[in-house]
C-alpha positions in Angstrom: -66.9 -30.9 -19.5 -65.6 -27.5 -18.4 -65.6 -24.1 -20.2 -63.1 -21.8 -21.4 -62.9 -18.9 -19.1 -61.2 -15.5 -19.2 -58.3 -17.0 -17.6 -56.6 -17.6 -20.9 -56.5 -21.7 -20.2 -55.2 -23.2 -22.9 -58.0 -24.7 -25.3 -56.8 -28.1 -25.3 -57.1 -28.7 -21.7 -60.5 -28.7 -21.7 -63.5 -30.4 -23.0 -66.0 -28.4 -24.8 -69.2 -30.2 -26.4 -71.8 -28.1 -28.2 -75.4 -28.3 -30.0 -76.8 -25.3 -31.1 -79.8 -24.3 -33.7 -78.3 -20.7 -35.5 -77.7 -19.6 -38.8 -75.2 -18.2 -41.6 -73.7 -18.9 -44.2 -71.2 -20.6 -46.0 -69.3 -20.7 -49.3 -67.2 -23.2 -50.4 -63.7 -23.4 -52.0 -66.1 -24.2 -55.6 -67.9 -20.8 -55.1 -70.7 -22.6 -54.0 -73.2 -20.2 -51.0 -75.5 -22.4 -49.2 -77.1 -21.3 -45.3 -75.6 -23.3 -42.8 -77.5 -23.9 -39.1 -77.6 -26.9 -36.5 -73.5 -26.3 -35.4 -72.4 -29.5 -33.4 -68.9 -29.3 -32.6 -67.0 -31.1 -30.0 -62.9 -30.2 -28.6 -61.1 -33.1 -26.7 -58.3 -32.8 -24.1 -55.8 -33.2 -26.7 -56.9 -30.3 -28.7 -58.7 -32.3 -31.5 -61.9 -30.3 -32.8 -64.8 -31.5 -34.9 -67.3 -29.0 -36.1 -70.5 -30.5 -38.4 -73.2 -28.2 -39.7 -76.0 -29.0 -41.7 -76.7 -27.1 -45.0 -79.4 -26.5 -47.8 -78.2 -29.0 -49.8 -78.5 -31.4 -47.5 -75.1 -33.2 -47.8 -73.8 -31.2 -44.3 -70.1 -29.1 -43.9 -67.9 -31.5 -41.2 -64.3 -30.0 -41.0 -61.6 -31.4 -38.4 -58.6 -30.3 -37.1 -56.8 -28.5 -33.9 -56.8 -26.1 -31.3 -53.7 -23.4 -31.8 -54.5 -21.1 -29.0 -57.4 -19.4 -26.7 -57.8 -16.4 -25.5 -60.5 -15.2 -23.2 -64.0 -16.3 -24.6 -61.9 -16.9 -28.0 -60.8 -20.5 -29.4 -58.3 -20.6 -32.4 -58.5 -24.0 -34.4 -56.6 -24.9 -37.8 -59.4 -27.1 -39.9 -59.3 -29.7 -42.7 -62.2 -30.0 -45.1 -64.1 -27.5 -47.5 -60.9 -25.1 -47.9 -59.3 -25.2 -44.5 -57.9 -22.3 -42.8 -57.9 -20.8 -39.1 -61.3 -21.3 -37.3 -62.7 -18.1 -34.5 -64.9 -19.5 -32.1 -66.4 -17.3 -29.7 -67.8 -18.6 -26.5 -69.7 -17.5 -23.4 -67.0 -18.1 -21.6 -68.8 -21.7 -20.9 -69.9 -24.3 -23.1 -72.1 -22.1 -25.0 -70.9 -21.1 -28.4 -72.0 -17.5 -29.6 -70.1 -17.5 -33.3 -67.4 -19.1 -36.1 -66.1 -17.3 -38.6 -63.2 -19.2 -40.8 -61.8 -17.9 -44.1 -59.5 -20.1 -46.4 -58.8 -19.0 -50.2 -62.6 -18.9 -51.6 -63.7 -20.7 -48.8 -65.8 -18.4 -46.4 -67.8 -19.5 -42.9 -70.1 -17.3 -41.1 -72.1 -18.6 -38.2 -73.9 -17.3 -34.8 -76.3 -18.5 -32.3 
C-alpha cells in the first residue's frame, strides 16, 4: 500500500505494512526491561494497527489497537496489550518506519530503525 505523506492524510486511509530489524527497549507494566528488535507492524484502511516485536525473553510484545490522528511523517495510535497508552510512530513519509515510542503507567516503549 501507500505512504503517509506530509499532506496530513488521515492515517486510516491508507495501508501501511512494515518489517524492520532495529532495536530498543521496552519495559513492561510489571517493571520488567527486556531489548526489543524485529518491529512488524501492519495499519488497515479502517484504522486498525498491529505492532509485534520480538524480545529477549523470547515470548514477543504484540499490542493492537487504532489510529487517532497523523500528522506529517507522524502516526498517533491508542494500543491494547502490555500497559496500553498512545503509540508515536514516525515514518519516512513512506512505508518506512524510523521510530515508536509509547508510554502507559510503568509501561515504557522505545524503538528505532
Amino acid at each position: 500500500g501507500g505512504g503517509f505523506g506530509n499532506n496530513g492524510v488521515s492515517a486510516g486511509t491508507r495501508d501501511l505494512s512494515y518489517r524492520g530489524r532495529g532495536s530498543g527497549n521496552l519495559r513492561s507494566d510489571r517493571g520488567v526491561n527486556e531489548s526489543v528488535y524485529n518491529c512488524q507492524m501492519s495499519i488497515g484502511r479502517n484504522g486498525g494497527v498491529e505492532i509485534a516485536f520480538d524480545t529477549d525473553s523470547g515470548y514477543g510484545s504484540v499490542m493492537r489497537g487504532r489510529v487517532n490522528s497523523a500528522d506529517g511523517n507522524w502516526i498517533y495510535a491508542d494500543l491494547q496489550g502490555n500497559g496500553g497508552g498512545t503509540m508515536e510512530i514516525e515514518t519516512d513519509g513512506g512505508n518506512r518506519v524510523r521510530q515508536i515510542t509509547m508510554r502507559g503507567g510503568r509501561f515504557e516503549l522505545h524503538w528505532r530503525n
